[in-house]
N, C-alpha and C positions, 0 to 999 in steps of 0.2 A: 837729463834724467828721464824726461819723458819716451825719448827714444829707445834710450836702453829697457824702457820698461818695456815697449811694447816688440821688442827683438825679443827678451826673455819670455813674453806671453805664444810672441808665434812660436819659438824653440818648444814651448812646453807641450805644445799639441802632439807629436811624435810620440812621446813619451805618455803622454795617458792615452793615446791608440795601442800604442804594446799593453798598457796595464788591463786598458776593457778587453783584448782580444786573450791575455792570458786567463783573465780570468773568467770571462765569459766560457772558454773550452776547456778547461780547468772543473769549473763546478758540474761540467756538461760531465763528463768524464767520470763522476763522483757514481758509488755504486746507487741505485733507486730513483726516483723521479718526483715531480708534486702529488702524483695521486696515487700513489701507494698506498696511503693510508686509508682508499676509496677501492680497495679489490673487490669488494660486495657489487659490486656495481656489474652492472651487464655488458660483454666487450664492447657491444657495439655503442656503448653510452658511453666509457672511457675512450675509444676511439673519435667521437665525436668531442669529446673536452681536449684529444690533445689538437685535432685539427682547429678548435674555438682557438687554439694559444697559436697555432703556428707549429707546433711541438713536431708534428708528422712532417715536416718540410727536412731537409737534408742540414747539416749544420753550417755551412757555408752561408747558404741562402738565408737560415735566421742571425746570421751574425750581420749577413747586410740588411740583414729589417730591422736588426736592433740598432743599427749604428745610425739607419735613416732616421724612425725615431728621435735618437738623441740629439739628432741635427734638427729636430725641431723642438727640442726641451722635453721631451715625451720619454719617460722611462717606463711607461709601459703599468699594466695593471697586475698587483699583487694576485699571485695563485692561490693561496691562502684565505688570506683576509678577503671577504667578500666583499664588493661593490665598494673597495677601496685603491686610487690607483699607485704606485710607489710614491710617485712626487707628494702625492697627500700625507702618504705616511712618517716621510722621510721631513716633511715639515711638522709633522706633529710631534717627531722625535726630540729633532736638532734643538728647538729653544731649549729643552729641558736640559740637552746633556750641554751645549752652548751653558748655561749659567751654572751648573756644577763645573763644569772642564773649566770657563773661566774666572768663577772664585775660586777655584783650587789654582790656579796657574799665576793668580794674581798672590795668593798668600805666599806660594811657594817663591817668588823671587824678590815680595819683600822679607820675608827671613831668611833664604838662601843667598840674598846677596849679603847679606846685613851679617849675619851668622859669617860667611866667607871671608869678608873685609876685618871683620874683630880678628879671624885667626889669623890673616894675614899681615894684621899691625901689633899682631902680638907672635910671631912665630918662635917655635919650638916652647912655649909657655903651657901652663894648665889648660890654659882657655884652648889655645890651640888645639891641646890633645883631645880634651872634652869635644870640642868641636868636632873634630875630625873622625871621632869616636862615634859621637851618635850618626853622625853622616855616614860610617859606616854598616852603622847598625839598621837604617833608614836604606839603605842599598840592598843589605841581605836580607833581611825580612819582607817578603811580598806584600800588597797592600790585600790579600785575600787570607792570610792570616792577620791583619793585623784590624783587618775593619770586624773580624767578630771579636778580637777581641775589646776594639772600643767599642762595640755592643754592650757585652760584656758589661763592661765597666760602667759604662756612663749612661745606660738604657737599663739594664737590669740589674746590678748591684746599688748604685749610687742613685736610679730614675729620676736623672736631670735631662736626659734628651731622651726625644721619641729612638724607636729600633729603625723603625723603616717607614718609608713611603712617603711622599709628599706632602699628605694633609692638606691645609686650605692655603700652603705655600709657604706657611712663616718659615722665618730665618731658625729654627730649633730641627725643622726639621732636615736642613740643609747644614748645619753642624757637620755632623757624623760623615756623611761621604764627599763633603767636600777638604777636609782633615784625612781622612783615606787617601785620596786622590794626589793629594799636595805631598804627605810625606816620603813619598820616594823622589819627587821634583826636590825636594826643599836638598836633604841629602845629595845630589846630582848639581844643583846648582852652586851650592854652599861648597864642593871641592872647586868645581869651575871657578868660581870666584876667586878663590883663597890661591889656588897656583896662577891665572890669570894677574894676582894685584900684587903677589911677592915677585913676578916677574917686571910687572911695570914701576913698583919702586924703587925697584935699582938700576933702574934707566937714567941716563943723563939728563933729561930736560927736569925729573923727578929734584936730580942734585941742584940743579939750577936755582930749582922754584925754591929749594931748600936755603942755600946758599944768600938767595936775595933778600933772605929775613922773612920770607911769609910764613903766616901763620898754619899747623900743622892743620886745621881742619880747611884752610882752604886749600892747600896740599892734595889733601885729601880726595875733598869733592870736587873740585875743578877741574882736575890736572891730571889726579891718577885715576880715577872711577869710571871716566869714559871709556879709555883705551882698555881699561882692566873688563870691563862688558863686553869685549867684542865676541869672543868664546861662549861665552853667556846666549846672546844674542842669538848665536848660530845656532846654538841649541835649543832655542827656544823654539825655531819653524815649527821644523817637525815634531815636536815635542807638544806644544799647543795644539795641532793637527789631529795629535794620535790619542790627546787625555779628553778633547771634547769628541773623538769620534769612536773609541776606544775603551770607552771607560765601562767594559763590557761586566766584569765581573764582582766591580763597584754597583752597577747599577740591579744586576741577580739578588745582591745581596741584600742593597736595601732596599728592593721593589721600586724603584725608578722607570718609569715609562721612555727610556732615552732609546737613543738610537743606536746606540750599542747594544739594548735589548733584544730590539725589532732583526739585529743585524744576528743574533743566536737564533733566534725563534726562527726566520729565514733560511737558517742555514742547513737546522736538525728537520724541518720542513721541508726543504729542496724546493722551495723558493726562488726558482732561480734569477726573476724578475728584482724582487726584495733584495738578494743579494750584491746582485750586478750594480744598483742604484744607488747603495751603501759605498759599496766599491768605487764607484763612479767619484760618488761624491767625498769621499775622505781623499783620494786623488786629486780633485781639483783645490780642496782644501790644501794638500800641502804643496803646491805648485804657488798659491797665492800668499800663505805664508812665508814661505820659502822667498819668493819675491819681495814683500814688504821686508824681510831681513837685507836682504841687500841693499833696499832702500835709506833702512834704517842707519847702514853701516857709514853714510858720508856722513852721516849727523855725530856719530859718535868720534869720527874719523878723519878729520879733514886731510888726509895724504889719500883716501881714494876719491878718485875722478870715475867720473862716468863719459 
């Protein structure tokens, strides 16, 4: 296993080389610069900030500065934020959006799987429909309509939870967008599951365990709940990846300091430091996820070999 881990980490490096160079001349590309917003400014003083960045260099030349850089862990200093460097900022982000992305990722696949396996040991039943129904309804409704309207509700009609913002960290104030976050995973999971587990119990080994007089909940959880995750699993990489680095218009909304904020503020900023860092690192994020699922998949799976 350990070999195959480390084939899949060398393979990965190609692959976030295309991503930094895309997007590195990608944002280069984008119409305006960092100091736009500094036209008052005397040329010869904007000419000396972009030579401080490197900016006057030809773009070739800053894609291999940046790249040396990152070969030493160095993402470089925010254009923006003054006397802060990326790597600072981007650690200041991640815990926060790290513990909303993953309470939101953890709720979402204890009821989406739980939710999924009920419609799947009750198929074509009420529960089913029910089921399937809000998991629809959790699919079409965005989480950027639906977190004002648990504002709405449970901040300003009802005032059992704060609207926004962190506070001194309690758990009230973490409610509201991490229920945001989850309800489009919980929907996404909950069908995964449910076609995933009505496929695996009409599998033969399923009949077997039947057959042999066991009991239906160890049926259940023993037997069929592994193989029925695997679908589950795969979607969870990228999917954890993109809610903790991602969770960009959850976090607008309820003034979250995450790194999906930092990652707007960058962008409408032309930041292009900030950006590229953001970038950088939701990339390596899902490369390592992405990995740990494969990992995860002998455990669930004893027919794959590594």
């Amino acid at each position: 296993m350990l070999n195959y881990a480390f084939k899949r980490f060398l393979g990965a490096w190609p692959t976030l080389l295309i991503l930094i160079a895309l997007a590195f001349f990608m944002i280069r590309a984008a119409p305006g610069g960092p100091f736009d917003s500094e036209r008052h400014l005397p040329p010869e003083i904007e000419a000396n900030l972009r030579a401080a960045y490197h900016l006057d260099e030809p773009l070739i030349q800053q894609f291999g500065r940046y790249l040396l850089g990152l070969a030493q862990g160095d993402f470089g200093p925010s254009f923006q934020y003054k006397d802060y460097t990326v790597t600072e900022l981007i650690m200041t982000g991640f815990p926060v959006s790290l513990r909303l992305g993953g309470l939101a990722m953890l709720l979402a696949v204890v009821v989406g799987v739980s939710a999924g396996s009920l419609a799947a040991l009750r198929q074509n039943s009420r529960t089913d429909h029910a089921v399937m129904s809000v998991s629809m309804t959790g699919i079409s409704i965005p989480n950027f309509v639906m977190a004002p309207l648990l504002i709405l509700l449970f901040a300003v009609y009802l005032g059992w939870l704060p609207a926004g913002g962190l506070g001194n960290g309690s758990a009230a104030n973490l409610v509201l967008p991490v229920i945001s976050l989850a309800l489009p995973q919980i929907a996404y999971i909950s069908r995964l599951t449910r076609g995933s587990m009505i496929e695996v119990l009409r599998s033969n080994f399923i009949r077997t365990a039947r057959a042999k007089g066991l009991p239906e909940r160890v049926v259940i959880l023993r037997h069929a709940l592994k193989p029925a995750l695997l679908p589950v699993v795969s979607y969870l990489g990228p999917a954890t990846a993109g809610i903790i680095t991602g969770s960009v218009v959850i976090e607008q909304i309820f003034g979250v300091p995450g790194l999906g904020r930092y990652f707007v503020q960058g962008a409408l900023n032309r930041d292009y430091t900030l950006v590229m860092g953001v970038v950088v690192f939701f990339g390596v994020l899902i490369v390592v996820f992405n990995l740990i699922v494969d990992l995860v998949y002998a455990l669930l799976d004893p027919r794959v070999k590594y």
